[in-house]
N, C-alpha and C positions, 0 to 999 in steps of 0.2 A: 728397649734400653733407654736409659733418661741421657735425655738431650737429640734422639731421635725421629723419625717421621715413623709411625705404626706402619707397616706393608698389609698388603691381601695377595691374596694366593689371585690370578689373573683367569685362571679356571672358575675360580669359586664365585670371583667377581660377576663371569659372563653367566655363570649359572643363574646366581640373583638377579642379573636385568633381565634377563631371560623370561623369569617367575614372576616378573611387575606385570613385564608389557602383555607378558600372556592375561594376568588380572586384570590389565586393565581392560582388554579387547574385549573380555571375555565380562565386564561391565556394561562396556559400551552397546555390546551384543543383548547384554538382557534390556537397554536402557533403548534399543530399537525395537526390540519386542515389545515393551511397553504402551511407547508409540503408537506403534501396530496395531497392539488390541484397542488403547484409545480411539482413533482415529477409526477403527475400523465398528466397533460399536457408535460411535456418536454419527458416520454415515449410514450404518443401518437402522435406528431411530430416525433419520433424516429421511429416508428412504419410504420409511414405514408411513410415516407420518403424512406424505408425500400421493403415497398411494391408496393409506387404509385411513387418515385423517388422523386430528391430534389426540382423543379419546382413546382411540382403538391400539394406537402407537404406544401411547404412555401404559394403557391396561396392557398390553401384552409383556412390554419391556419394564417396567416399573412398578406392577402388581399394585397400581393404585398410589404407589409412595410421593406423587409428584407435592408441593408445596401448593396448596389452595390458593387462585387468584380468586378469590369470592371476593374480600374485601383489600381488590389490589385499588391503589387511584393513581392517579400519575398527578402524585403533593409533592413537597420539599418540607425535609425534616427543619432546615432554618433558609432564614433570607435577614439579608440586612434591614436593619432599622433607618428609615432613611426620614433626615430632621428638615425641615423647612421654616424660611421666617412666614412672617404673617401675609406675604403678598405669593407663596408658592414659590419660591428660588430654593433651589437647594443649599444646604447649609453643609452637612455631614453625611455621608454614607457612615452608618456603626456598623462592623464587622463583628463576629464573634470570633474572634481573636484569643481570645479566654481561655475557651478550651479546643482550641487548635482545628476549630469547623471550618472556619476560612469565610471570606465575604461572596455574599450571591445576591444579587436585584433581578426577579425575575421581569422577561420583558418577551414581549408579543415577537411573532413572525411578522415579516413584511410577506404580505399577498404573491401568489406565483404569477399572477397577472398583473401585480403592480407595477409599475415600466415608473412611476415617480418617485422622491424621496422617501428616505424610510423614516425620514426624521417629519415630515408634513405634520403640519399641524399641530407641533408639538407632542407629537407621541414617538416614545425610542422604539424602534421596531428594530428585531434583529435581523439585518439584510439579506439582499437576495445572494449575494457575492459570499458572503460569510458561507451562506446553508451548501450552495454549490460547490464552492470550497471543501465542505467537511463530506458531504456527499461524496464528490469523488476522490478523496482521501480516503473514510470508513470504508464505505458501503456503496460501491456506484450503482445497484444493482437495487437500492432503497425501495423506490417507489414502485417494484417489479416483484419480489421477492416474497415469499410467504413471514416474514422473519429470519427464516437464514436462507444460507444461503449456501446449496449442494456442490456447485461446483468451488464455489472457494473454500469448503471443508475438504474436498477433496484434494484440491490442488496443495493445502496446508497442510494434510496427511502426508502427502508424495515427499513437501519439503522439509516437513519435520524427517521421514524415515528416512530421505534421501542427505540430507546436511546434516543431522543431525539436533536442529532448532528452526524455528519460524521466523522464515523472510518475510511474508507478508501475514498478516492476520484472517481467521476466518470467519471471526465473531463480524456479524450486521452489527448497526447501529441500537436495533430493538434486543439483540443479543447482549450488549452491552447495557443498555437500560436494565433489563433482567437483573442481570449479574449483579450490579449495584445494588438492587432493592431485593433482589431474595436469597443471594449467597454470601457467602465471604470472598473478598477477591483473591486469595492468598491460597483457595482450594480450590486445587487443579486436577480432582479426580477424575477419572472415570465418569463415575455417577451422576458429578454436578456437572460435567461437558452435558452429558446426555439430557441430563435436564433441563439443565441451560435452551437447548435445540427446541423441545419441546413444550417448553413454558411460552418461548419466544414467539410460536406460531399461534399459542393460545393469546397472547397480549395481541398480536395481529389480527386478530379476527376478532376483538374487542376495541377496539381503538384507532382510528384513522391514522394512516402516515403522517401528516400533518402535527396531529399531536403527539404523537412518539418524537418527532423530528425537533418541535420547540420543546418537549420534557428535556432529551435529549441536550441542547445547547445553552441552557439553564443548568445542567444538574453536574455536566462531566468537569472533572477538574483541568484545568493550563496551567499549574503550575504558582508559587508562590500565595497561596493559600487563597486562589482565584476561582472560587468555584462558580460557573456558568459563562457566558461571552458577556457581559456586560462587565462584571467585575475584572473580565481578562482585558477588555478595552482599558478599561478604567487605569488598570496597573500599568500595564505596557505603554501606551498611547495616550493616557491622559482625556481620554475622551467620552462622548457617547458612542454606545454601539454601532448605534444608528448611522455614525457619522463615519464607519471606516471603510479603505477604499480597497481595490484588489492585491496591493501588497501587503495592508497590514491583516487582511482575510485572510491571507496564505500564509503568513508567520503562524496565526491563530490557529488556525485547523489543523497546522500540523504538529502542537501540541500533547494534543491528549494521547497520543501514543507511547510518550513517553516525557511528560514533565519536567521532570529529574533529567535526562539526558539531552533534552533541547532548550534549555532554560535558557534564553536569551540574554540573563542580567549574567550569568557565569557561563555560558560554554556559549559564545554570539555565533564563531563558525560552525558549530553544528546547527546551530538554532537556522541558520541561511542557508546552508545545503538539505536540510530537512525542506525547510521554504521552497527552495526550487525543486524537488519532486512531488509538492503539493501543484506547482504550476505546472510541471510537466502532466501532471495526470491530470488536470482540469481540461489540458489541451488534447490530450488522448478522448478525453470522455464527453469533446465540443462546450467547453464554459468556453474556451478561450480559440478563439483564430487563427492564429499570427502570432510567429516566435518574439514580432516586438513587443506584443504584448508581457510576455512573458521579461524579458530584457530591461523594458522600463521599470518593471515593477522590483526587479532585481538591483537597478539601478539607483533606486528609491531607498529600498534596503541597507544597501552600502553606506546613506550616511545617517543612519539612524544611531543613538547613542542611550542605551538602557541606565537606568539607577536604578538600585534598590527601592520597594516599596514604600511610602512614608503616607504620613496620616495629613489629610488637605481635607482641612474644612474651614470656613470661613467665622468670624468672627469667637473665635475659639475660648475665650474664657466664658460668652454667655451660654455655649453648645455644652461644655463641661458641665455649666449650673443646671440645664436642662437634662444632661445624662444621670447627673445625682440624683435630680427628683426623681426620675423613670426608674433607677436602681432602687431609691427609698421606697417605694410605693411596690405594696404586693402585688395587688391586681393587676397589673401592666408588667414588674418584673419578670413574670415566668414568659409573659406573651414578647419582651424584646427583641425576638431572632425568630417572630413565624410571620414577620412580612407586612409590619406598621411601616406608617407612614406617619411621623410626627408634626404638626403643623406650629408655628409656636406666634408667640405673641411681638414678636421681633420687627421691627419695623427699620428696613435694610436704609433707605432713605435717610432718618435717626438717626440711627446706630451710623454711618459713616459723618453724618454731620457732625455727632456727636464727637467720633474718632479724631474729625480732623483738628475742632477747636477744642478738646484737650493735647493733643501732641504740642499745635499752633502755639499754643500759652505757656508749658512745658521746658518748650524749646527755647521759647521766649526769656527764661526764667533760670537759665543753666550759671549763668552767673552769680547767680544768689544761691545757687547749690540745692535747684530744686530740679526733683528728677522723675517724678511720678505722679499721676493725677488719674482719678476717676471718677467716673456719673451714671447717677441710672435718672431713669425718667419715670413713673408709672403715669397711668390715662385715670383721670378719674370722671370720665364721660360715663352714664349708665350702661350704653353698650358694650362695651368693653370696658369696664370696673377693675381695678388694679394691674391693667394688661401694664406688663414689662416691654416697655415701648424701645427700650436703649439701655444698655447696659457696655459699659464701658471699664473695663477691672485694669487696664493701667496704660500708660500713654503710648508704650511702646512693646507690642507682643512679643519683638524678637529679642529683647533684651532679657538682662537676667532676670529684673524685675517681675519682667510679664510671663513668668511662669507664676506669680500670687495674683488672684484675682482682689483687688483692693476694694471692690463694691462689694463684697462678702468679708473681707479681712477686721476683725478688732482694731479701733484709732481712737485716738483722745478725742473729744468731741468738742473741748471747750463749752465756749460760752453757748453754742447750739443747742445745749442742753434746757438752757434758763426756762421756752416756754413752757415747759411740762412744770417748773416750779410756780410760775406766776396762773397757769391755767387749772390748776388747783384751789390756789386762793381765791380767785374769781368764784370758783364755783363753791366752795367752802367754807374760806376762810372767809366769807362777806368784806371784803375788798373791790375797789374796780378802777378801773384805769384812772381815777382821776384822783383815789385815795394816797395823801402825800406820806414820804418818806422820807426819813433825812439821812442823806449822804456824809456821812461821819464817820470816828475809827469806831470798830468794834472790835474785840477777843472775845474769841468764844475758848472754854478749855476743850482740849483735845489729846486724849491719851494717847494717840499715834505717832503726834509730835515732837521731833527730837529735836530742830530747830532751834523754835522758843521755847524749849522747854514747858513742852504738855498743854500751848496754848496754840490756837489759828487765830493769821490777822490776815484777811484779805484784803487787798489794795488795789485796787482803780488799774487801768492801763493806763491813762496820762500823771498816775500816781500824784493826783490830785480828788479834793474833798468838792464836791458843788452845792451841799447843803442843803433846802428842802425842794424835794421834786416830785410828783406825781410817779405813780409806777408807770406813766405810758411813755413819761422822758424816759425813767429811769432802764426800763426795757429797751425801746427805741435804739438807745445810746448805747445800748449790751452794759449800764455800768454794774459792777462786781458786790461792793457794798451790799449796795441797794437789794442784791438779789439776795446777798446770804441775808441778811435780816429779812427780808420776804421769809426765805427757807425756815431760820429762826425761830420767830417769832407768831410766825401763821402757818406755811406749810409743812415743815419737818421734813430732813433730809430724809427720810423710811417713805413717806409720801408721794418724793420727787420720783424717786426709783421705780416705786409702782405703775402712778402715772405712765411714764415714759415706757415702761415694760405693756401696762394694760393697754397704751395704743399703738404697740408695735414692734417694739425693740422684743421680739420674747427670747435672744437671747441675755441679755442683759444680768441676768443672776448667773446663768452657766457662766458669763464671760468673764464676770467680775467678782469673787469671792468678798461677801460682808457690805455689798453695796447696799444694804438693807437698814445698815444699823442708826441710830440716832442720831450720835454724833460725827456724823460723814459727810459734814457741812459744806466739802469743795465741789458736792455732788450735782449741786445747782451751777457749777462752773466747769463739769466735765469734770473733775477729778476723780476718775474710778482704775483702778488695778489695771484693768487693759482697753478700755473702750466699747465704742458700739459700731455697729458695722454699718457701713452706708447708704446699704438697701433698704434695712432696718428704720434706720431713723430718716429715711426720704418717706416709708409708708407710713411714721409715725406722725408727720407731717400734713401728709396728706387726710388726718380727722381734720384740721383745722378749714381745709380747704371742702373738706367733704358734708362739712356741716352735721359731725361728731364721731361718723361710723369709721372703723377702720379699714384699712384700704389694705389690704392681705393682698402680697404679689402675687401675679400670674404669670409663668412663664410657656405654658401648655394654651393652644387656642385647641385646638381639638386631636385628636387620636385615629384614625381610620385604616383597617386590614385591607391592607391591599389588593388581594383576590377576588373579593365581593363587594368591595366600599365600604362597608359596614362601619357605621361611625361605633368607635368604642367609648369615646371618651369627647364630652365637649362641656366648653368652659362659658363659651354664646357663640351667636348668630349660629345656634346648632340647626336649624332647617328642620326640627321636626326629630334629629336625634337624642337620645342619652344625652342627661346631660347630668354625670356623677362628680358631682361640684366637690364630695367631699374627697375623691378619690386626692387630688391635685391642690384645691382649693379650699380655704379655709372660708365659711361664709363671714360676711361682713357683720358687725357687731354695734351697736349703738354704744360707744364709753362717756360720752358727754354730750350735751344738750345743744339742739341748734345754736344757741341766744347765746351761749356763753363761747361756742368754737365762734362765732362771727365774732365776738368782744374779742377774742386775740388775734382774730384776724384784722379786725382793724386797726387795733396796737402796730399788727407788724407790717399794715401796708403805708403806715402813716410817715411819709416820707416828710414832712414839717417837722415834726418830733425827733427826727433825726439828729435835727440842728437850731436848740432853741438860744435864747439868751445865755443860761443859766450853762448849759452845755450841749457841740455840735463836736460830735463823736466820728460822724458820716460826712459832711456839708447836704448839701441840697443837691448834689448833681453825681452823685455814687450810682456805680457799677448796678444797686439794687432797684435802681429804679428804670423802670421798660416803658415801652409804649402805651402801657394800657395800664390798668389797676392791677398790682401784684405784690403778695407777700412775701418777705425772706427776712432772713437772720441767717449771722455769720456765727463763726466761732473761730478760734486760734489757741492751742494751748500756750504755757507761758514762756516752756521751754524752743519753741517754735518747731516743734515736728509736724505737728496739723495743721490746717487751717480749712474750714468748710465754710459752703454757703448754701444752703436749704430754702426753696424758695415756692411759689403753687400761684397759679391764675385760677379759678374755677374750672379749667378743663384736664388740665397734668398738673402734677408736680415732681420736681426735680432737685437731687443732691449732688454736689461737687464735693471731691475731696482733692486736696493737691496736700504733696509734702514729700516723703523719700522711706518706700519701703523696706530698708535698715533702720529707720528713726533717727536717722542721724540729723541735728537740727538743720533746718534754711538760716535765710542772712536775712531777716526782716522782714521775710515777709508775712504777712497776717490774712484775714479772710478776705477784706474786700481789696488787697492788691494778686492775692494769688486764685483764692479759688470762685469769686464773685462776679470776676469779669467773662470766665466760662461760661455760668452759670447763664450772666448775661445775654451773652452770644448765642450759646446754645437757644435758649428762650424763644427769641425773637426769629432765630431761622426755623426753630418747630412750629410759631405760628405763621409761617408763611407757605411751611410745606403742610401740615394739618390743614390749611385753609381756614383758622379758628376766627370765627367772630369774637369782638371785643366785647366781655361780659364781664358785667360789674358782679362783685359780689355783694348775695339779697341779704338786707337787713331783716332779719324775722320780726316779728309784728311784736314780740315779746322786748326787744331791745327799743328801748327808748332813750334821748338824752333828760339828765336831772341835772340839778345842782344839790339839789338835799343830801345831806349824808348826817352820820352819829356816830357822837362822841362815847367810845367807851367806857364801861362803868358806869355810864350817866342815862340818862331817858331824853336827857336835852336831844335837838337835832341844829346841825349848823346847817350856811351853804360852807359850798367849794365850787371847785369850777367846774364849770357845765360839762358831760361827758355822757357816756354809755352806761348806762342800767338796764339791769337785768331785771326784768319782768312790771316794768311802767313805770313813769312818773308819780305813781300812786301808790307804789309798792308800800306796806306795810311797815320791812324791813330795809333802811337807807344802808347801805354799806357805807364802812368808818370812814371818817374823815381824815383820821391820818393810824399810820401805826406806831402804837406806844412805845415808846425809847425807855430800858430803865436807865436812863444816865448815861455814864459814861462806861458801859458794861464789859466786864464788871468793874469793881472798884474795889481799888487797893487798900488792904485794912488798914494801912500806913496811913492812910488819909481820915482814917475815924476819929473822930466823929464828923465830920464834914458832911453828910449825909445818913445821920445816925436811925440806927435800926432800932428795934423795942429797947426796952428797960430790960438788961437781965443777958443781953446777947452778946458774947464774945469773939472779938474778932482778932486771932492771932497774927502778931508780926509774919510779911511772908504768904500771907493768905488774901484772898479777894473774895467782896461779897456783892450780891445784887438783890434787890427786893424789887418788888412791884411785878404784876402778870397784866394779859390784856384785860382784865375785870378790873383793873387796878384796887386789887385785893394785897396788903401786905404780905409776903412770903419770903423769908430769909433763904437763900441759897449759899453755901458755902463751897468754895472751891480750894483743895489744898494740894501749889505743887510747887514750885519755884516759880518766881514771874516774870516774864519775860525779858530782855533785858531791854533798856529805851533806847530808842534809835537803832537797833540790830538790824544789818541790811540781810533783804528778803534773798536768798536762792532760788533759781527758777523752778525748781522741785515745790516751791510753798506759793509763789505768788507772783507776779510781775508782769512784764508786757505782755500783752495782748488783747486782738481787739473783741474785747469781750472773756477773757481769757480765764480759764478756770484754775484753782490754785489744787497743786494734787502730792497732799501730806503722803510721803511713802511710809507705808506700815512698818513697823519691826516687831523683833519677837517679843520681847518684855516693854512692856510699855512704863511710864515713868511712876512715881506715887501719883496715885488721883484719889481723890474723896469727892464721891458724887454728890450732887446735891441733898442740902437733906441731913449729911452726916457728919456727924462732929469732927 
């Protein structure tokens, strides 16, 4: 009835529980006979075997079916990747975490007669405490036993049929080895128990106790994707193997029985009361003497405090760049998880020097609203040739920052870019340091330009003119002019890009979409879409210092399988190994000629020209100048997000970056107050810990000083002031004496005829022309767009502070009317 409790008849009721419990008895009943037959075949195989030997046992009862140990070994399907710097410290354990295999470092036994450390000598041994531990936990009966073990089959029979499940286990240790490498663990037949028995004595009489016992503490899992004892130290304890004592042996061994159930990070009281009947039966079976024994180590226990697993490896953003390569690379990808031993080119010494005076400067620097800084170093000694000495991706790893590694990251480069534009000219454009320029306005047109309308005006950082100056002030000084007319008129901004790509930067096109094109004249001052990346332009640098070839990083010193030593993979000092350069390592390349990388190198070590009459950009006592002979150049963009300083002795070279990975600008600071003085620092503690003797850089036989040069268009030869030539005082060919200016370029048709072009040429209101080329050959160029307006102050988007600072036109989608040259 609605609104009622439904009744049962109270007969009908007792009928039905009646008809359960009989079903279920009558479950339970066949679920002991099963038992039964189990337990009682896998001890008559055990029997057999015992009596008529493993052959005879397996043929009578298995008709042959047993799984072939012909080609059994006692291997491991993965082991961790373990990373090391260049002196052997460990850096990273890499797990295979990926696809859910878990981390394992195989590692030796300690001797049963070894009474000393298991750590001696520097080798992890897995101790004698641990093996006793898991001995009398598994298997006390280990080093006694054919492989199994009859009376604890028997006895697990009586207590499976008698309770109905297994109080204690009957499977050995060797029994459990089996199981993992030739069953599924999840089948509990019949068939596979028996087998299991049988196989087990066959591995026995193949293989020493010893080495079943270290397969064994290698291979079983503890739980949290810890496969072996060393990886279960690691987790729990934070340690070497080698180095745990009798309570954290007994948390450990009592593990593998159930992982999941005694997991110390979640279930600690079970994880402790498991522990102390590992101690109890240590003491049953003589490890242990004296219940204090046992008490202390319980004692111990109590204040112990688990966390969850985490990833600890040292210097982490250069171990990341080291994983990528290993992931990019085929031939070592498939081999990451069967037991390398990575060595790399890291030099721990470095790399914290390096740590501490970028944070130092940084920190320094908080007021000015600068927050992030980084450096790499690479070696350009022959033995070790582009070794990645220091790498440094941001000032502070635990911030949010230092999850981007900034020594790989896209940055505006500024004015750092200029020597790729002037080491062009030198070698092409027949220029050379002494050849004059004049520091005055130019506009160039620029279809990008939204600003001044469809034109670029770059300007100086002291936003002043110094009028005519040699390219090695004009360089020296980082001034801006100077450089786009270089670009201009001799190198071509499509030129500059190359250059800087052909010695290093190779991402450079990926990074920067149209860095290619003609008129991308801020290119010589850093103005590209996104930048160049650190690493990139410290080894693009290093031609200079290398005396032409480029200097391709290294972050791999060698490769070696851990099993056999076998070196896989080496970069130098291989001893006689492989040495698969191209696997890892890009060989080195000749892009410029001794005679002309030493002509920039002496431009950029030339600290007098930093600071002359005409103009002292630096003074005489900057941040770039070291103890010994050394090259650098800064850069700063003009919005003030960047600021670098790129610098090389003949033995390293090294890049700074400082600024704030958001790009949110700084408060004034520029190259040589923010990233220059690290660079500095850095420098002078690397030659103290290198031990680097003071080496001058070699003039090649091919450089010599001239005063001769030639005037364009002409055959005449003038002097100029005495400087560096390339290929003798005798050379054939004098490089120009200065570069051709067309005027005031271009010029506004407003002003025609003031400088009038042929008979016949029309020059429309509104439009500007230039004639003359370096042949001083007439050639009318017409440009048509609206002219700039006069006096229009610059945006830091076009041009402005900085020391050396590059001006960076941002593109848009429809650019303004242009009439290229050439066209009416």
């Amino acid at each position: 009835m609605e609104g009622t409790s439904a009744s049962v008849s109270p007969c009908r009721c007792s009928m039905r529980a009646q008809s359960v419990r009989w079903k279920i008895a009558r479950r339970h009943l066949n679920q002991r006979a099963t038992h039964r037959l189990r337990w009682t075949f896998s001890l008559l195989v055990a029997l057999m075997i015992v009596t008529s030997g493993a052959a005879a046992g397996a043929g009578l009862y298995f008709y042959g079916h047993l799984p072939s140990t012909d080609h059994f070994k006692l291997r491991y399907g993965f082991q961790n990747a373990r990373i090391f710097d260049s002196r052997g410290d460990l850096l990273y354990n890499m797990a295979d975490l990926s696809r859910k295999r878990g981390r394992r470092i195989v590692e030796p036994l300690q001797a049963l007669a070894d009474q000393g450390s298991a750590c001696r000598r520097g080798v992890n041994r897995i101790p004698l405490v641990l093996q006793n531990a898991t001995i009398a936990t598994e298997d006390a009966t280990f080093y006694r036993n054919p492989g199994f073990d009859p009376l604890s089959i028997l006895r697990a029979a009586y207590q499976d049929i008698t309770y109905g499940h297994i109080v204690s286990g009957a499977s050995t240790i060797t029994q459990q080895v089996v199981r993992a490498n030739f069953f599924n663990p999840s089948d509990r037949s019949l068939t596979r128990k028996a087998q299991e028995v049988a196989l087990a004595y066959e591995i026995s009489q193949r293989y020493s106790k010893r080495k079943i016992l270290w397969y064994y503490l290698n291979s079983v899992s503890y739980g949290n994707q810890a496969i072996g004892a060393q990886a279960a130290s690691s987790i729990y304890f934070g340690k070497q193997v080698c180095s745990l004592d009798l309570a954290q042996s007994a948390l450990l061994a009592g593990l593998p029985r159930g992982p999941s159930i005694y997991n110390p990070i979640l279930y600690g009281a079970a994880a402790l009361t498991r522990m102390r009947e590992v101690l109890h039966l240590m003491r049953i079976h003589g490890d242990l003497s004296t219940h204090a024994q046992v008490a202390s180590a319980m004692g111990e226990a109590a204040r112990w405090h688990f966390s969850p697993p985490s990833t600890r490896f040292r210097y982490p953003q250069f171990v990341r760049y080291v994983i990528d390569q290993l992931n990019a690379t085929p031939q070592l990808r498939a081999r990451l998880y069967n037991g390398i031993d990575v060595y790399t080119t890291l030099d721990p010494r470095l790399q914290d020097l390096a740590q501490k005076t970028v944070t130092d400067q940084i920190d320094g620097l908080q007021a000015k609203h600068v927050t992030d800084g980084a450096l790499v170093s690479l070696d350009l000694r022959r033995r070790h040739y582009g070794w990645i000495l220091t790498m440094v991706g941001s000032a502070h790893y635990a911030g949010k920052a230092g999850q981007i590694n900034m020594a790989k990251s896209p940055r505006q480069p500024g004015s750092s870019m200029k020597p790729f534009n002037y080491i062009w000219a030198f070698t092409h454009g027949n220029v050379s340091p002494a050849t004059q320029v004049t520091d005055s306005p130019i506009i160039l047109p620029d279809p990008n330009d939204t600003l001044h309308h469809g034109w670029y005006i770059p300007q100086n950082y002291d936003h002043q003119f110094h009028g005519t100056l040699t390219l090695r002030q004009a360089l020296a000084n980082s001034l801006n002019v100077p450089a786009v007319k270089v670009e201009f008129y001799v190198t071509g901004a499509e030129h500059v890009a190359k250059t800087a790509h052909d010695f290093g930067m190779t991402s450079l096109y990926s990074d920067n979409a149209g860095v290619g094109c003609r008129a991308c004249y801020s290119v010589t001052l850093g103005g590209l879409a996104r930048g160049t990346r650190l690493l990139e332009e410290t080894s693009a640098y290093g031609v200079f210092g290398s005396g032409g070839s480029t200097v391709p990083p290294v972050a791999v010193w060698k490769i070696v399988k851990r099993s056999s030593g076998r070196v896989l993979f080496c970069s130098a000092d291989c001893s006689g190994g492989p040495k698969n350069s191209d696997w890892l390592v890009k060989p080195p390349r000749q892009v410029v000629d001794p005679s002309h990388a030493y002509e920039m190198t002496n431009v950029l070590s030339d600290n007098n020209a930093r600071c002359t009459v005409q103009v002292c950009e630096f003074g005489l006592t900057s941040p770039l100048v070291l103890s010994r002979p050394a090259a650098a150049k800064t850069g700063t963009t003009n919005d003030w997000t960047d600021n670098w300083t790129v610098g090389y002795v003949p033995q390293i070279v090294t890049g700074v970056w400082t600024g704030n990975a958001d790009r949110s600008p700084m408060q004034n600071v520029i190259g040589i107050t923010g990233a220059a003085p690290i660079w500095n620092s850095f420098m002078e503690g690397a030659f103290k810990i290198l031990r680097l003797p003071v080496q001058p850089f070699v003039q090649p036989p091919e450089v010599q000083t001239s005063s001769m040069c030639s005037v364009p268009g002409s055959s005449y030869t003038s002097t100029n002031l005495e400087d560096l030539v390339v290929g003798g005082a005798t050379s054939a060919v004098y490089p120009m004496c200065r570069i051709p200016e067309k005027g005031s370029m271009p010029i506004p048709c407003s002003k025609y005829p003031a400088n009038p072009p042929p008979a016949g040429f029309e020059c429309p209101t509104g439009y500007y022309y230039d004639y003359g080329t370096l042949t001083g050959t007439p050639t009318i160029q017409l440009y048509g767009t609206r002219p700039p307006r006069s006096g229009s102050p610059l945006s830091p988007g076009q041009s402005g502070p900085s020391s050396g600072s590059g001006a960076v036109p941002q593109p848009i989608a429809t650019a303004p009317p242009f009439v290229s040259p050439g066209q009416p």
